[in-house]
C-alpha positions as CSV (number, residue, x, y, z in Angstrom):
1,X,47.9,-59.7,12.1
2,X,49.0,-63.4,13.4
3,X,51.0,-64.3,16.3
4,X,52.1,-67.7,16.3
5,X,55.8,-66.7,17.9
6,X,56.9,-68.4,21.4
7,X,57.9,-64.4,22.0
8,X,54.0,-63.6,22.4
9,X,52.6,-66.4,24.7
10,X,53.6,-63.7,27.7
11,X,51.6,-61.1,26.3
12,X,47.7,-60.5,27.2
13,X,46.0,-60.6,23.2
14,X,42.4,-60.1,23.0
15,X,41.4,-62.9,20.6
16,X,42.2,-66.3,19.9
17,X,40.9,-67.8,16.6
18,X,38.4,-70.7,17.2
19,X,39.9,-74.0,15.2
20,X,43.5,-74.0,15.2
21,X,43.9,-71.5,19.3
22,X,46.4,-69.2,17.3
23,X,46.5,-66.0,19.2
24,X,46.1,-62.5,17.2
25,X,45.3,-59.2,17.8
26,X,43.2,-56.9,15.2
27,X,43.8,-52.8,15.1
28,X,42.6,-50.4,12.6
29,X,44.9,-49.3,10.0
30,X,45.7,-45.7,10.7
31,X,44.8,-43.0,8.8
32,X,48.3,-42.3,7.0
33,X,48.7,-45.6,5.7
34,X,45.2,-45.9,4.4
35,X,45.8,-42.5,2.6
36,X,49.1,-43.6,1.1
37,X,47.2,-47.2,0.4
38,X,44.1,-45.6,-1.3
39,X,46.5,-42.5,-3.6
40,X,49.7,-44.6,-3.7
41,X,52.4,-41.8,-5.6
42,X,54.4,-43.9,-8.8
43,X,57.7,-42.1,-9.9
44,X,58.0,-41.8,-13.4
45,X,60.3,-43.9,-15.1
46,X,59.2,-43.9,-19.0
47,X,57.9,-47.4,-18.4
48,X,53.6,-48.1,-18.5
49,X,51.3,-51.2,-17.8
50,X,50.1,-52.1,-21.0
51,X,48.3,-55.6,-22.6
52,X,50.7,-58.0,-24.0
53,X,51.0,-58.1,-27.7
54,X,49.0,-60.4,-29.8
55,X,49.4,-64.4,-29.5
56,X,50.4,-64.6,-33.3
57,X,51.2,-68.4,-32.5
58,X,47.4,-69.3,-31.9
59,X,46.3,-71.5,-34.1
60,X,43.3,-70.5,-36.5
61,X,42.5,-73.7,-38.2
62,X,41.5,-77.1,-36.4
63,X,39.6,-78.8,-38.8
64,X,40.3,-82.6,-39.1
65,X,42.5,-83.6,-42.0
66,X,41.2,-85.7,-44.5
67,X,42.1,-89.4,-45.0
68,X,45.2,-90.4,-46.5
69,X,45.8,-93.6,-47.6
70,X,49.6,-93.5,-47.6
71,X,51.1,-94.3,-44.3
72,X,54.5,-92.7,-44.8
73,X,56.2,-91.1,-47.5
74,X,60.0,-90.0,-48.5
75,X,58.9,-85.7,-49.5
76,X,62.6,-85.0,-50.5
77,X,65.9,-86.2,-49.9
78,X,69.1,-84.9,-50.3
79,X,73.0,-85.9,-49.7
80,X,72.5,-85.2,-45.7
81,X,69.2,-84.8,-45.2
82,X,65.8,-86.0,-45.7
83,X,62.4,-85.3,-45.1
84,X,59.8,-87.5,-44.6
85,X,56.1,-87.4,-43.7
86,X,53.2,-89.5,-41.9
87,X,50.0,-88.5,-41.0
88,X,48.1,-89.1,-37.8
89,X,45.4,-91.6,-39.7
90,X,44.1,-92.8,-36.1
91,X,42.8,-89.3,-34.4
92,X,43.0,-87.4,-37.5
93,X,44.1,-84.3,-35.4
94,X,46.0,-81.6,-37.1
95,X,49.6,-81.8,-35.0
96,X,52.7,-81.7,-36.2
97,X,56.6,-83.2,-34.7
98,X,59.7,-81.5,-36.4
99,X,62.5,-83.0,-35.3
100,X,66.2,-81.8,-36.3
101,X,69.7,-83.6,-35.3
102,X,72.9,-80.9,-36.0
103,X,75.9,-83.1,-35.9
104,X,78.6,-81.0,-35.3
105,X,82.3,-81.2,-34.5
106,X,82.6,-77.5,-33.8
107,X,84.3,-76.6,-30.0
108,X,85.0,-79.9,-29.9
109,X,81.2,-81.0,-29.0
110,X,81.4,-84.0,-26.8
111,X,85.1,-84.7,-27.1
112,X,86.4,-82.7,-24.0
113,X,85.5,-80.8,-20.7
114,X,85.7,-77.6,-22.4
115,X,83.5,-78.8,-25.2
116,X,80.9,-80.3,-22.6
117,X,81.2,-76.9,-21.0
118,X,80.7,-75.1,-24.1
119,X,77.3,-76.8,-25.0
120,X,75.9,-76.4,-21.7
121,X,76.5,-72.6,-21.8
122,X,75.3,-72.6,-25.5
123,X,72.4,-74.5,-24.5
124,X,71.0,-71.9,-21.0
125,X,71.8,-68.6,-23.8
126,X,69.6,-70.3,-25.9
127,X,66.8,-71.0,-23.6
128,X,67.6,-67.5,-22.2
129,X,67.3,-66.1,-25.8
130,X,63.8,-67.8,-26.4
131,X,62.1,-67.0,-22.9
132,X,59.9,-64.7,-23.4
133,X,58.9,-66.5,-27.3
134,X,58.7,-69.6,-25.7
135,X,56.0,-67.8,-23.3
136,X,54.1,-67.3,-26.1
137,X,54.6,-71.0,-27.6
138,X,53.3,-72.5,-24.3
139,X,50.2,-70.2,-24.4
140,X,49.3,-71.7,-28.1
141,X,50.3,-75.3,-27.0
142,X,53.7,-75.1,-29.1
143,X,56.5,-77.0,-27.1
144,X,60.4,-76.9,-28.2
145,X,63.1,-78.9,-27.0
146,X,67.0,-79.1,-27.0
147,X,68.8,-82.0,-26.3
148,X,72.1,-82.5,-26.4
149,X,73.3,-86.0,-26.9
150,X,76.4,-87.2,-27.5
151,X,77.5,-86.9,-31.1
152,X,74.2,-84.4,-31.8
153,X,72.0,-81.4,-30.4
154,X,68.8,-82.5,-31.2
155,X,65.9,-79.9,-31.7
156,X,62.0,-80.8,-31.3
157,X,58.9,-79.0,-31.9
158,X,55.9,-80.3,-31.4
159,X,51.8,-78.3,-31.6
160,X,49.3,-77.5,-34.0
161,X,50.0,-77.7,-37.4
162,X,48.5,-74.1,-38.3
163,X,51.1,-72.9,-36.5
164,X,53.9,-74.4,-36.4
């Protein structure tokens, strides 16, 4: 036990540590404490330790991708949307970015206090929601992000192809 308290200067302790002069005493744990240390009694409430479940984010395959001579290509395209692709020709590495922008008018996004208001508490459920998943994406060096801007909520994830 350390004493470093003004309170204890007054009082006689036996030992005084040799770098730093702090004052502390050492006693023996007593015998009921060590009992209750060494058999500690658990009351039962349904609940058990158990291993986590299975990382079923971890990547399996991390072979480099092959060379592409096409540096970026249109894959499809629609009236609001399009998707396009570009592979990393310099590292070869097998990541992947996924980027999506909602533009929404909905609660009035953007356009008032009560719209602000409603994003940010949108925004901390969802992170709330995708705690414990989001765990698990660290672990398998998965990241998401949510952004919100000020005409769009932007959504980015970013890891290992395999898995992503």
């Amino acid at each position: 036990m350390f004493l470093t308290s003004k309170k204890f200067e007054d009082q006689q302790l036996p030992m005084m540590e040799k770098w730093y002069s702090i004052r502390y005493n050492s006693n023996k744990y007593s015998h009921g404490l060590m009992d209750h240390l060494c058999l500690p009694s658990l009351k039962k409430n349904g609940k058990t330790l158990d291993l986590p479940l299975p990382n079923t984010l971890l990547p399996k395959n991390f072979d480099l991708l092959p060379e592409v001579v096409k540096e970026i290509e249109l894959i499809q395209k629609w009236d609001d949307c399009e998707v396009w692709h570009k592979q990393d020709s310099q590292f070869k590495r097998p990541k992947g970015i996924v980027k999506l922008n909602l533009y929404t008018n909905d609660c009035e996004y953007a356009r008032t206090t009560q719209g602000r208001l409603f994003e940010e508490v949108w925004l901390k459920c969802l992170k709330e929601f995708l705690r414990e998943f989001t765990y698990m994406a660290k672990c398998a060096q998965l990241n998401f992000e949510a952004i919100l801007g000020s005409r769009s909520i932007t959504l980015t994830w970013t890891g290992y192809s395999d898995s992503l």
